[in-house]
C-alpha positions in Angstrom: 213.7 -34.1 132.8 215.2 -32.7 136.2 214.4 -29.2 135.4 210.5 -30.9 135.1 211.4 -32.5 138.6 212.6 -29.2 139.9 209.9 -27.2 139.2 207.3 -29.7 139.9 209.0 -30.2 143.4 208.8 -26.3 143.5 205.1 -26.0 142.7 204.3 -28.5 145.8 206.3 -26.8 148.3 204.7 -23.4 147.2 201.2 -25.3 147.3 202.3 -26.6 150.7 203.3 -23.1 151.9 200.2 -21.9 151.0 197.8 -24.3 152.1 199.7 -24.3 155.7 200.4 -20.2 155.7 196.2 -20.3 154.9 195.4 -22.8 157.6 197.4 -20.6 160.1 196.0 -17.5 159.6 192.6 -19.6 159.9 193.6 -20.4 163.4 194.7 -17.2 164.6 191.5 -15.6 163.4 189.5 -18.2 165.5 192.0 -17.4 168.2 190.7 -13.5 168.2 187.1 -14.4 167.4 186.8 -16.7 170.3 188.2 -15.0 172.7 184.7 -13.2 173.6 183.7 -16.9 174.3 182.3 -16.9 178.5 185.2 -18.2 181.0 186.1 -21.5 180.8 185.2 -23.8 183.8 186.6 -26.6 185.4 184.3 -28.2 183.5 185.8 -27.4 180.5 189.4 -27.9 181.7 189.7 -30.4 184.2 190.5 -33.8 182.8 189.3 -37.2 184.3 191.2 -40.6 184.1 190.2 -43.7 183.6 187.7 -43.0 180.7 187.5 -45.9 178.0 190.0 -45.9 175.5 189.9 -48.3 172.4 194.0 -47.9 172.4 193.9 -48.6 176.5 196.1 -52.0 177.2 193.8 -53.2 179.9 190.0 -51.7 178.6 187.2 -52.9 179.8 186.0 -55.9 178.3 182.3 -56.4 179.9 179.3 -54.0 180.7 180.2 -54.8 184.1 184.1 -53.7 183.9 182.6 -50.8 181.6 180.6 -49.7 184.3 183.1 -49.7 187.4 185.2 -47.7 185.3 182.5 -45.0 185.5 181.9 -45.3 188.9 185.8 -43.9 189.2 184.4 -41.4 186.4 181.7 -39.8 188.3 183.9 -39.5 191.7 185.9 -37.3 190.0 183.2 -35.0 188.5 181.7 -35.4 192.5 184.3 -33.9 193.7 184.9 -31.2 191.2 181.7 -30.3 191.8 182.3 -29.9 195.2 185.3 -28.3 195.1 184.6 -25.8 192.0 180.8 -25.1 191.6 180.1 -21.5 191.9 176.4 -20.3 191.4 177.4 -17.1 190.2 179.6 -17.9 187.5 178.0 -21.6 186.8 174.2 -21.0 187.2 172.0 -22.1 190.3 170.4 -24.8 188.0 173.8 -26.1 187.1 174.4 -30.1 186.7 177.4 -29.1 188.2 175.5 -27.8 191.3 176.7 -30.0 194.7 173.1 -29.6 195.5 171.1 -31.1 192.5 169.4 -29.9 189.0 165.7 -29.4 189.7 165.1 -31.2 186.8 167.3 -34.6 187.8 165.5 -34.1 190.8 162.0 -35.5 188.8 163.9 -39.0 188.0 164.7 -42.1 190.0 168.5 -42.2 188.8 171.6 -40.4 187.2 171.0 -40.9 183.2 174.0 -39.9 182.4 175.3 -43.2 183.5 175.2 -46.7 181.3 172.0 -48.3 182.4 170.1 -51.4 182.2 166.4 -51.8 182.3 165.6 -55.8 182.8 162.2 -57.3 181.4 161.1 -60.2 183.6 161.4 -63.2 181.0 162.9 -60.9 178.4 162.0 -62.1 174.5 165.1 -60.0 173.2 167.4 -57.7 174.1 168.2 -53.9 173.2 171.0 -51.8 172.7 170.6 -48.1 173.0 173.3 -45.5 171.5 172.7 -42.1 172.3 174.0 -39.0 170.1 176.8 -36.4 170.5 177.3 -34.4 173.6 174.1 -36.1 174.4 173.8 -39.1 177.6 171.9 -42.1 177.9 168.8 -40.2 178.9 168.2 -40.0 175.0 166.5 -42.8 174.5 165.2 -43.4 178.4 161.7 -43.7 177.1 162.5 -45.7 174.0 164.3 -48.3 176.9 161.1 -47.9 179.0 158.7 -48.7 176.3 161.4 -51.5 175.4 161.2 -53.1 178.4 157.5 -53.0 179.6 157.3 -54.7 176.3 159.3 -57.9 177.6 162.7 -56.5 176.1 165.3 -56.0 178.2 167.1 -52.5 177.4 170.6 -51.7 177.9 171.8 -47.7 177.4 175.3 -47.3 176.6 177.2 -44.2 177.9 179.5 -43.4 175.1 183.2 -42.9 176.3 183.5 -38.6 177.2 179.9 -38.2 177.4 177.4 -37.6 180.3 180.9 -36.0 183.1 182.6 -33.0 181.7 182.1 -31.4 178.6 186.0 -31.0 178.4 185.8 -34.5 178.0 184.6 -33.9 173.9 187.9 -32.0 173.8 190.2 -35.3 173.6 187.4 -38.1 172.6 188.0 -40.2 169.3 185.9 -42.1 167.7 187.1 -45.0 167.4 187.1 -44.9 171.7 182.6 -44.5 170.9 183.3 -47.1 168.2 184.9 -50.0 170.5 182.9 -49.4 173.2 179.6 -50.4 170.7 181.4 -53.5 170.0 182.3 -54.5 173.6 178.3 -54.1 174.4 177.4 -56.0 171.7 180.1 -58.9 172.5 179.1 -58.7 176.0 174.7 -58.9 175.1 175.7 -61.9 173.0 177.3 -63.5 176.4 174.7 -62.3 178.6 171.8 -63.5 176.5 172.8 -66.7 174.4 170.1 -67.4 171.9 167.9 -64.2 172.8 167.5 -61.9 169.4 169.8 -58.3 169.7 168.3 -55.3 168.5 169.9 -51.8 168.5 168.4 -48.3 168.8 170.6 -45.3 167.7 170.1 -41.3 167.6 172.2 -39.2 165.9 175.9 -40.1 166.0 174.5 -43.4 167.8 173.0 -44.3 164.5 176.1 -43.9 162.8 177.8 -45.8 165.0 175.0 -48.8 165.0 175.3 -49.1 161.5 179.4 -48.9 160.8 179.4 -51.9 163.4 176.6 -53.9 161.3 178.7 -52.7 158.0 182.0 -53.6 159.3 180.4 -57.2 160.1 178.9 -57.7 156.8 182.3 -56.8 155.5 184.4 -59.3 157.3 181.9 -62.1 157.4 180.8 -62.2 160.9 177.0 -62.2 159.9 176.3 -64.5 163.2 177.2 -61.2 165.2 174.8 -58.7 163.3 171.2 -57.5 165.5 168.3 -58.3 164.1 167.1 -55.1 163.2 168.3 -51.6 163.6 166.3 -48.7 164.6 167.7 -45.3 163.9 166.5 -41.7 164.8 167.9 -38.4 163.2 170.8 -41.1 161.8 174.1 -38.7 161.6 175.1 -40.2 158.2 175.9 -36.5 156.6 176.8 -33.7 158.5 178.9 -30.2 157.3 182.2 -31.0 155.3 183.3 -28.4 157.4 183.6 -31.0 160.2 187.1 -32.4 159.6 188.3 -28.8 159.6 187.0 -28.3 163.1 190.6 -29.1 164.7 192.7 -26.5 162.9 193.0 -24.3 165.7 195.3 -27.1 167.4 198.3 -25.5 165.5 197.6 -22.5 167.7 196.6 -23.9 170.8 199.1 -27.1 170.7 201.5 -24.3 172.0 199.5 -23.4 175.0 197.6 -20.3 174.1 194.0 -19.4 172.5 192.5 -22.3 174.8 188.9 -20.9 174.1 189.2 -22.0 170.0 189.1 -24.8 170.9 185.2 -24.2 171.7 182.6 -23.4 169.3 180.8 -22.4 172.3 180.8 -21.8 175.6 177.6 -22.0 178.1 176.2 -22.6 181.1 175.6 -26.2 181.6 172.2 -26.2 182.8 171.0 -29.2 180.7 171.4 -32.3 183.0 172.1 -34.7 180.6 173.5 -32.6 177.3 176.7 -30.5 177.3 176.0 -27.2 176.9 179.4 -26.2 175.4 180.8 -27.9 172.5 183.8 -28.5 171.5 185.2 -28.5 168.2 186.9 -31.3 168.8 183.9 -33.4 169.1 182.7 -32.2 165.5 185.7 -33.2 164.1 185.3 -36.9 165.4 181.4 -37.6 163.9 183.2 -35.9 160.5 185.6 -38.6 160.5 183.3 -41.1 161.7 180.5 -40.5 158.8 184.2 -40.4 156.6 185.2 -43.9 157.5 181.1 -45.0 157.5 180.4 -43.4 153.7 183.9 -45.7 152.8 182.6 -49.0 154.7 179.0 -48.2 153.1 180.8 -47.8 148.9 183.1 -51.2 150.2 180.2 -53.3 150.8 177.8 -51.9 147.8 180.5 -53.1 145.3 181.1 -56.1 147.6 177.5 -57.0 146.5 176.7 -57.9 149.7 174.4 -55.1 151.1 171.3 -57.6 151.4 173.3 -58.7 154.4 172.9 -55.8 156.5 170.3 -56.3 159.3 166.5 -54.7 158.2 166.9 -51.1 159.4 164.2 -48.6 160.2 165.1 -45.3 160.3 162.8 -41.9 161.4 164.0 -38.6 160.1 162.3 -34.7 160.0 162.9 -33.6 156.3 164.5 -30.5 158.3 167.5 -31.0 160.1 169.9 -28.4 161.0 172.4 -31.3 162.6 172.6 -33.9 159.8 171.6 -34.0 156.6 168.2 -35.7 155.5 169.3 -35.6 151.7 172.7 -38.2 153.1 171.1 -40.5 154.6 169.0 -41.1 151.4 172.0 -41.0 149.5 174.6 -42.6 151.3 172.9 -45.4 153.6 169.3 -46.2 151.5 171.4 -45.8 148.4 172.6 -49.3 149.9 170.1 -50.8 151.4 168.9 -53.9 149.7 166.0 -55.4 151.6 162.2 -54.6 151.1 161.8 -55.1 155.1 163.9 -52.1 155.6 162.4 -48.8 155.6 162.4 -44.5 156.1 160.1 -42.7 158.2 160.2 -38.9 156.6 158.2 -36.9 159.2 157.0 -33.8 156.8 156.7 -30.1 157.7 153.5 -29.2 159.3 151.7 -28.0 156.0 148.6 -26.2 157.3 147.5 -23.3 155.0 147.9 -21.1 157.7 151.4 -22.1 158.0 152.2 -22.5 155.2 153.1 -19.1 153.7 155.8 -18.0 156.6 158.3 -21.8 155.6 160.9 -21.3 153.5 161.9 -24.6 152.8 162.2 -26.1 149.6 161.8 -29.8 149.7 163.8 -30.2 145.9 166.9 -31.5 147.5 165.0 -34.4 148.8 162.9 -35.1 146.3 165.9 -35.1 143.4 168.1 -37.5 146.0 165.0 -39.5 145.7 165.4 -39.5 142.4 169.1 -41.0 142.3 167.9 -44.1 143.7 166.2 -45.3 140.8 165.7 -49.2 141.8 164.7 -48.3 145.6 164.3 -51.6 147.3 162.8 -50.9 150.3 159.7 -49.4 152.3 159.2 -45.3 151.9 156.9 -43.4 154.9 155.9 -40.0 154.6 154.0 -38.5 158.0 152.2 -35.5 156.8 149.0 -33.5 157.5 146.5 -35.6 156.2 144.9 -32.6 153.9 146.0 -28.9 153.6 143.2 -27.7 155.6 143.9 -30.1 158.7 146.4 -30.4 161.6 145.8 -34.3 161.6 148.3 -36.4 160.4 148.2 -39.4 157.9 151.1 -42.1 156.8 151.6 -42.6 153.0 153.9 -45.6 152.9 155.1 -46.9 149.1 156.1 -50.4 149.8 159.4 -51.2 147.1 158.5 -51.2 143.6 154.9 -49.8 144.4 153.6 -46.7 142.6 150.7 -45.9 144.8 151.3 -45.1 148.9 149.3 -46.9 151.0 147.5 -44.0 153.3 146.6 -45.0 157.0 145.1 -41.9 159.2 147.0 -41.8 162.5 145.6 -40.2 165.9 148.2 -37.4 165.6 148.1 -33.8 164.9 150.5 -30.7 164.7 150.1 -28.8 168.0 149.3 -25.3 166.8 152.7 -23.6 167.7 154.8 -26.0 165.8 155.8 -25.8 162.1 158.5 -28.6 161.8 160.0 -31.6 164.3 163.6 -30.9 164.9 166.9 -33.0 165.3 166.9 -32.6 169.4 163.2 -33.8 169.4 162.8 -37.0 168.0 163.6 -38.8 170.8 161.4 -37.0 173.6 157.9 -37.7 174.3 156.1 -34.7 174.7 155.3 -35.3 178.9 159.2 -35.6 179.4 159.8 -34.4 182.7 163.0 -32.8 181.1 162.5 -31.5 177.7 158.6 -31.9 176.9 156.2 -29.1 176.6 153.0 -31.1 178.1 154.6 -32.3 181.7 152.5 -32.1 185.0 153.9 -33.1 188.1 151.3 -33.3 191.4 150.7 -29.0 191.7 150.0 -28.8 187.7 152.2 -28.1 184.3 155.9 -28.1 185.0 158.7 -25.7 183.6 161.1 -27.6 181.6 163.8 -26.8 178.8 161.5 -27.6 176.7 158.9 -25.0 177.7 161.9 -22.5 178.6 160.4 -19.4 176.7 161.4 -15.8 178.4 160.8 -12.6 176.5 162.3 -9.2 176.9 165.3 -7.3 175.4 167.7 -9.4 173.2 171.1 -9.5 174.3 170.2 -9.7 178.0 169.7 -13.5 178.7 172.7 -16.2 179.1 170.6 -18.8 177.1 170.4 -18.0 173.3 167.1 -17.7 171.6 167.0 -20.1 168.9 167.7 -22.9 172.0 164.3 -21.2 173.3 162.6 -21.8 169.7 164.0 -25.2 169.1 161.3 -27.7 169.3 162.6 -30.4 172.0 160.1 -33.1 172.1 158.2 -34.8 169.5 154.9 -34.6 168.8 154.7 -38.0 167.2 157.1 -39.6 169.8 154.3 -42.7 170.6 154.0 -43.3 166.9 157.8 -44.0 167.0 157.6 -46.1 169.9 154.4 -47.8 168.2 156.8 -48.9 165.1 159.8 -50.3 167.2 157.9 -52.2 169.4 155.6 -53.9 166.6 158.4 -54.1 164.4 159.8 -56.5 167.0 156.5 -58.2 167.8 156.2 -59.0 164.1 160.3 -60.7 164.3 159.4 -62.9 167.5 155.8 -64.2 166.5 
């Protein structure tokens, strides 16, 4: 029996040995690879105190604490600005320019910061979650559409986001995860007896919903919105993700600093880091972790009908997050005939139609895993093969035959697919869209950024140039929400 307790304590320090000795030579190979990464900046470097912390003694406990705290924030990045910008290292149209982006020069106020939109005589109140490495502009004309509406909108700066990308570097989740519950505490104080609704993109969405589970779960129901929207929901993303930290053995000792990147860029967008950091991949891995485990507690809980109605929009190609997860993971739960997924389709015009290489099997077989689907399907797709018009073909739960309604949208001519960056922008976003005028005609924006000469020669990558960044369909998006809510209040 000891020789068995010998050797099996032998084989587990040899497996241990291994695994670590692998994991090493992991790091030191990102070490060498990254270190043809661009220079780090002070951007990247640099850290700022006073961010929220979910572990802090003393957080902040209101929107209103919340948002003193960034005013100390954005001081700091004021003066690093001041003191560090360099346009020929950084980029004339730098966010970290003293002087101004020209594109933050369109808008009436910084987006990066935490924001609220009143409604005079509000009917409800919003809460809007933005995505990773992304700021509260996100969802600036969801909130502006809210709030015309009678709605009054509140956008939440998630704790490291919208000052220094460096700021990714050292985030948690559970910092982005307390600071959700603090809003929603402090909308519940603010507006006693108005309804709560929340709007999330990306890791937002996650985030939205592992608050709404976690309630269900420990029987606060009183404290749950009303109805969740979602856009691009980050509910699976690569299981690579976790991994995205390894090089901390390495750089724990105070070398290889750049692995700690994925990439390194000029941070030109105004209101999404440019550079990411690994770091900040490794947090939405273990956030969509914990979320899958709070989603399988409260299916065998038999207590999903609790969750709030939730309405989610989703292109069936997504290079961020997985479409084929959030079917199986969060509508594998969902138990409420209200609720419902928006698939936008590829653009499927014959003339497109032979140059796409996507294969929509994956989908359709997680489709087929949920065999008693109990809630509302949407597919947007061209309305016939020969036509860049779109129609919806809803199949209501436990219906066999869609429901088709043509809608006053078509594919632009140059665009095969939505993307995971798009879904939020309208298409005359003064930022990202590719139809924006200003008083002297069609503006330049990152979303019509499209230069062409030799490869290798520009500092911004060519498949950012290709990405579609606004959405096509954006008012039909805005059209749901808004009569989704109509429908609640009447």
């Amino acid at each position: 029996m000891r020789r068995i307790a010998l050797l099996a304590l032998r084989l587990s320090l040899y497996a241990f040995a291994f695994v670590f000795g692998a994991l090493v030579v992991i790091a030191l190979g990102d070490v060498l690879y990254s270190s043809g990464l661009r220079e780090l900046r002070p951007w990247h470097q640099e850290r700022l105190e006073g961010e929220f912390r979910a572990s802090a003694p003393r957080r902040a406990a209101t929107l209103a604490e919340y948002g003193a705290q960034e005013d100390a924030l954005f001081a700091q990045v004021e003066a690093l600005r001041a003191r560090h910008f360099d346009a020929a290292r950084d980029g004339g149209p730098s966010r970290y320019n003293p002087t101004g982006s020209p594109f933050t020069a369109r808008l009436d106020r910084d987006w990066n910061r935490s924001y609220v939109l009143p409604a005079r005589n509000p009917k409800a109140v919003a809460l809007l979650l933005h995505g990773l490495s992304d700021s509260p502009y996100s969802l600036r004309s969801i909130a502006l559409a809210l709030q015309a509406d009678g709605v009054s909108a509140y956008g939440l700066r998630l704790p490291g986001h919208g000052t220094l990308p460096g700021e990714l570097d050292r985030a948690d989740w559970p910092d982005w995860a307390a600071a959700v519950e603090m809003a929603l505490a402090d909308l519940r104080a603010l507006h006693p007896g108005l309804p709560i609704y929340v709007v999330g993109y990306s890791t937002g969405a996650a985030l939205a919903v592992k608050a709404a589970v976690d309630a269900v779960i420990a029987g606060r129901e009183a404290e749950l919105p009303k109805k969740i929207f979602l856009l691009s929901p980050a509910l699976g993303v690569s299981p690579f993700a976790r991994l995205a930290n390894v090089q901390r053995i390495v750089t724990s000792l105070g070398f290889g600093q750049k692995s700690r990147w994925g990439n390194v860029d000029l941070e030109i967008d105004p209101y999404k880091y440019q550079s990411f950091a690994k770091n900040a991949g490794a947090q939405v891995g273990l956030l969509v972790a914990a979320l899958d485990e709070a989603l399988t507690r409260l299916k065998d809980s038999g207590r999903a009908a609790a969750l709030p109605r939730i309405l989610s929009f989703q292109s069936v190609v997504d290079e961020t997050v997985s479409t084929v997860d959030l079917i199986d993971r969060l509508y594998a739960v969902v138990d409420n005939p209200a609720s419902e997924l928006v698939l936008f389709d590829l653009n499927r015009a014959e003339d497109i139609g032979p140059f796409l290489t996507f294969s929509p099997d994956a989908v359709i077989d997680a489709f087929r895993r949920q065999p008693h689907r109990n809630w509302r399907l949407t597919v947007v797709t061209n309305a016939r093969p020969d036509t860049r018009a779109v129609a919806e073909q809803s199949l209501r739960a436990g219906a066999s035959t869609p429901e088709i309604r043509r809608l006053p949208f078509e594919w632009p001519d140059d665009v095969f697919s939505l993307s995971h960056v798009a879904l939020p922008f309208p298409p005359d976003d003064p930022v990202y869209g590719d139809r924006t005028t200003g008083p002297d005609g069609p503006l330049v924006t990152l979303g019509t950024l499209q230069m062409r000469g030799e490869k290798n020669v520009l500092s911004i990558a060519a498949a950012e140039q290709l990405r579609l960044r606004s959405n096509p369909f954006h008012a039909y998006i805005v059209e749901r929400i808004l009569a989704a809510i109509a429908a609640d209040l009447r």
